[in-house]
C-alpha positions as CSV (number, residue, x, y, z in Angstrom):
1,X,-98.7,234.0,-164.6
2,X,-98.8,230.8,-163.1
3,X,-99.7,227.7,-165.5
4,X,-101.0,225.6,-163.3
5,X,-104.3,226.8,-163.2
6,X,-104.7,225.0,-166.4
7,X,-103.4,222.1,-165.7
8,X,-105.7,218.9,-166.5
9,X,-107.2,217.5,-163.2
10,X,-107.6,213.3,-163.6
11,X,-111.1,212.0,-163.8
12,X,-111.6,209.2,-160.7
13,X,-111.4,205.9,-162.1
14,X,-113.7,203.9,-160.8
15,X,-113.1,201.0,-162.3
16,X,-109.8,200.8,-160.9
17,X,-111.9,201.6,-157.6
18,X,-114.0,199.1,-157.8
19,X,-111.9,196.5,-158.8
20,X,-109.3,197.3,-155.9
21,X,-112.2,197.0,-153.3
22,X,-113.2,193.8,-154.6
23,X,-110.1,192.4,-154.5
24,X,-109.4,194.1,-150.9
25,X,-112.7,191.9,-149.8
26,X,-111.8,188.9,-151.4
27,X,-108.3,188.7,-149.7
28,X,-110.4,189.8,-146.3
29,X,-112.5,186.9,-146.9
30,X,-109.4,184.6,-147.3
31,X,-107.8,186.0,-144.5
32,X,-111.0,185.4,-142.1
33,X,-111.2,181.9,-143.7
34,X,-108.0,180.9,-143.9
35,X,-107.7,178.3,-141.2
36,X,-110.7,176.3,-142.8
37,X,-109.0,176.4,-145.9
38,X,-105.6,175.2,-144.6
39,X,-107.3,172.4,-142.8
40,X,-108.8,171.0,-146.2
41,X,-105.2,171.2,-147.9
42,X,-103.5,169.6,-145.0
43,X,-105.8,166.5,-144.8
């Protein structure tokens, strides 16, 4: 007999998911904006 039919399957977290999106978008966002940005610094 094999045990790892009952072995515990992990709910998805989707907080994590969530929060790893966001912060996927919000570096995109810098990325995409960056040269503004590094124009106000290097005034």
């Amino acid at each position: 007999m094999k045990e790892a039919k009952f072995v515990k399957r992990k709910k998805p977290n989707y907080k994590r998911a969530i929060v790893l999106i966001l912060v996927l978008l919000g570096v995109l966002y810098l990325f995409s904006n960056l040269e503004s940005i590094l124009s106000l610094f290097l005034k």
